[in-house]
Every structure is written in C-alpha cells, then in structure tokens.
C-alpha positions as CSV (number, residue, x, y, z in Angstrom):
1,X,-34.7,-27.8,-82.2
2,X,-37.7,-27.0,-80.1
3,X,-38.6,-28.5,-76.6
4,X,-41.8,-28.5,-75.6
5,X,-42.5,-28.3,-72.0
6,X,-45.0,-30.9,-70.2
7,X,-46.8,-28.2,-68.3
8,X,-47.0,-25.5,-71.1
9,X,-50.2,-26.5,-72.8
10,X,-52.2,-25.6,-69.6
11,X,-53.9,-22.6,-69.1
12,X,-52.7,-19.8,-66.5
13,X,-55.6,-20.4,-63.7
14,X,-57.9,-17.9,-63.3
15,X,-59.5,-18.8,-59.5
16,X,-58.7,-16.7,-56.9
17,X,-57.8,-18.4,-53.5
18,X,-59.9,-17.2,-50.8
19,X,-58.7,-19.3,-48.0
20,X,-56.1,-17.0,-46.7
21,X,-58.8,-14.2,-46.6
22,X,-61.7,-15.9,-44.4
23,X,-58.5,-16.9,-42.2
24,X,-57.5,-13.8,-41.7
25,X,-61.3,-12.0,-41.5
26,X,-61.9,-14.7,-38.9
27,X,-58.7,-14.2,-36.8
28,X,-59.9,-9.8,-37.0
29,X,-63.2,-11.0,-36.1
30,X,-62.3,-13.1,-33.0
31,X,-59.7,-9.7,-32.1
32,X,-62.7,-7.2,-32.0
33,X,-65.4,-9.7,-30.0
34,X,-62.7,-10.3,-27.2
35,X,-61.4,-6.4,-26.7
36,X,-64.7,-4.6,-27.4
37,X,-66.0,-5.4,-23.8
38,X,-62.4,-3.9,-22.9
39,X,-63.1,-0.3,-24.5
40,X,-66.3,0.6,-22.2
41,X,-65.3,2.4,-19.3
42,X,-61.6,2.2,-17.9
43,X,-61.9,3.1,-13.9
44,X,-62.1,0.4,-11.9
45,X,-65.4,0.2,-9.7
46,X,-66.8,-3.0,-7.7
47,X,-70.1,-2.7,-8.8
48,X,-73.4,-4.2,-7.1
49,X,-76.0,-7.0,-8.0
50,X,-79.2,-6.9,-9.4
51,X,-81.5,-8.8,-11.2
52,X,-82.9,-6.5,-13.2
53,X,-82.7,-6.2,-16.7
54,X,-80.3,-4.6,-19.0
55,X,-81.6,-1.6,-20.8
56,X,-81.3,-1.2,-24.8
57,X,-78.3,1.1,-26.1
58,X,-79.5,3.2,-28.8
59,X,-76.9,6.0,-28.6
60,X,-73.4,5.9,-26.7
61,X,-74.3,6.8,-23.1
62,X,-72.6,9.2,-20.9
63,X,-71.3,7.1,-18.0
64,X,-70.8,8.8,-14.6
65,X,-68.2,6.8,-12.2
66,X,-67.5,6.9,-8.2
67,X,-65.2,4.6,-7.1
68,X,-64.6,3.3,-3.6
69,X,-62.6,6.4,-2.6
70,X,-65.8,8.8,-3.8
71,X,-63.4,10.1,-6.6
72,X,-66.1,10.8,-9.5
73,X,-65.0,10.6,-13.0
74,X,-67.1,11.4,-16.1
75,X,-66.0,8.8,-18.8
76,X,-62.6,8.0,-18.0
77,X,-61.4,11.7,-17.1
78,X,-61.6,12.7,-12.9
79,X,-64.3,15.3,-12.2
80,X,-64.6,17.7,-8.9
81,X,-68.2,17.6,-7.4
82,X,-68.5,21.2,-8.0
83,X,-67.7,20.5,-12.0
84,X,-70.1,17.4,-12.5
85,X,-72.9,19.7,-14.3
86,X,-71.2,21.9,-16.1
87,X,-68.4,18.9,-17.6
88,X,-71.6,17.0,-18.2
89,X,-73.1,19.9,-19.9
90,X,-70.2,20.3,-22.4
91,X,-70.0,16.5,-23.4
92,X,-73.7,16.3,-23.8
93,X,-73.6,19.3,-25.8
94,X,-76.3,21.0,-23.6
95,X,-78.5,18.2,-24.6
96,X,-80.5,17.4,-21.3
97,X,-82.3,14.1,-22.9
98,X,-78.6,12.6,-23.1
99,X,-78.3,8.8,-21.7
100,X,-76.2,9.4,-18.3
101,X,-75.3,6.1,-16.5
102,X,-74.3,6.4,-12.9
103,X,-71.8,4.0,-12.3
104,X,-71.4,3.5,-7.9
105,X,-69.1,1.1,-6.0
106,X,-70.9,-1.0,-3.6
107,X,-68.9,-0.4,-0.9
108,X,-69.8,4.0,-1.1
109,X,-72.1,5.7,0.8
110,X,-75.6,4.9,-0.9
111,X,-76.2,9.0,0.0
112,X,-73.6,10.0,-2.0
113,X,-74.7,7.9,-4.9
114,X,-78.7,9.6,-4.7
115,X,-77.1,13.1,-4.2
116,X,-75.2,13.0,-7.6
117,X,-78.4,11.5,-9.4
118,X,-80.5,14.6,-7.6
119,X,-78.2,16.7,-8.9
120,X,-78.0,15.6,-12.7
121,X,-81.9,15.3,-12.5
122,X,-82.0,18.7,-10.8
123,X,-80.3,19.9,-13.6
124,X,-82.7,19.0,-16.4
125,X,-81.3,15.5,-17.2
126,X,-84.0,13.3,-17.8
127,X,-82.5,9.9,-18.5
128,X,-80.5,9.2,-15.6
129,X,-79.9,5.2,-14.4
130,X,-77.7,3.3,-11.9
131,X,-75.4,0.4,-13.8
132,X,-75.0,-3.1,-11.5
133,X,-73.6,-6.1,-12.1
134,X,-76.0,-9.3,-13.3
135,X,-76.7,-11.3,-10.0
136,X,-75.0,-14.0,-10.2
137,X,-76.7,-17.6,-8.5
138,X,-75.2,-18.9,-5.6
C-alpha cells in the first residue's frame, strides 16, 4: 500500500530569495554613511567660519591640528613644535607636494596659526590650506 503525498508532485523551487540580502546590504550601507564622517580626524578643535568653498580630495590629506590649548597634533598623534617638520616629513614620505591641512581653533592666537603654515611652507611644502567650518546663516 502506497500513499501518495499531496505536495510530492511539485518540483523543489529553484529561486533564490534575495530579500534578506538587500536588507541586510541596506542596513551595512546606512552603518558606513553615518560613521564615515566619524573617522576623519579625532581631536577636538572649535573651528572658524567661512564661506568659502570646499576643495576636492583627491588623495588622503595630511591634517595638522592646534587646539585651544596650542597643543599641535599631526593626525591624531601630539607633536612638539620643534618635531612638526621632521614627523611631517616621515608620514609624507619626504614627499613635499603632499596635501597638508592646518586645522586651528578659533579661539588661538591667529600668529601662531601663520607661523606653523611659514614653517611647513618654509620647508618645501607646497600645498598647504587652513580647514573652517561652512558659515552657517543667521
């Protein structure tokens, strides 16, 4: 005696269900656009206005940092004044024509801020440029 199953003349399906997969490429997607504005420089500087506009990235710059206290940092890693050139020199790879953005909390000495540009330019460094915020309306 031989039962015969109501589902056992189908065929095993051959579709693959892709639902899952956009969910979870769209869930990755949303993760990277909300922390890759986290990942650009970590110390913390109140920067200045401006309404100029933003310069096209080609190649990841070198970013120079002072922050409020005139603590200068080259990337995220603190840097004596005496060291700026030489540090800058070994990241670059003794490449003078490497992007260096000078990154200078409003409330330093403006002085301070063109002496460490004089220098990098003294030094050979040919692409050299202040970073401030977008002016904002009010």
């Amino acid at each position: 005696m031989a039962f015969k199953l109501k589902n056992s003349s189908r065929e095993p399906m051959s579709e693959i269900n892709v639902t899952p997969f956009v969910d979870v490429m769209l869930v990755l997607l949303i993760i990277f656009m909300v922390t890759a504005p986290l990942l650009t420089v970590g110390v913390q500087v109140d920067l200045p206005e401006s309404a100029a506009d933003s310069l096209p990235e080609e190649q990841e710059p070198l970013t120079l940092s002072i922050n409020s206290k005139g603590e200068i940092f080259i990337q995220e890693s603190k840097v004596e004044y005496d060291k700026i050139i030489a540090k800058i020199l070994a990241v670059s790879k003794n490449r003078t024509d490497t992007r260096i953005y000078v990154r200078g909390d409003k409330t330093i000495n403006y002085g301070r801020v063109l002496e460490i540009m004089g220098m990098l330019s003294g030094s050979g460094f040919t692409k050299v440029a202040l970073i401030s915020e977008p002016y904002k309306e009010r």
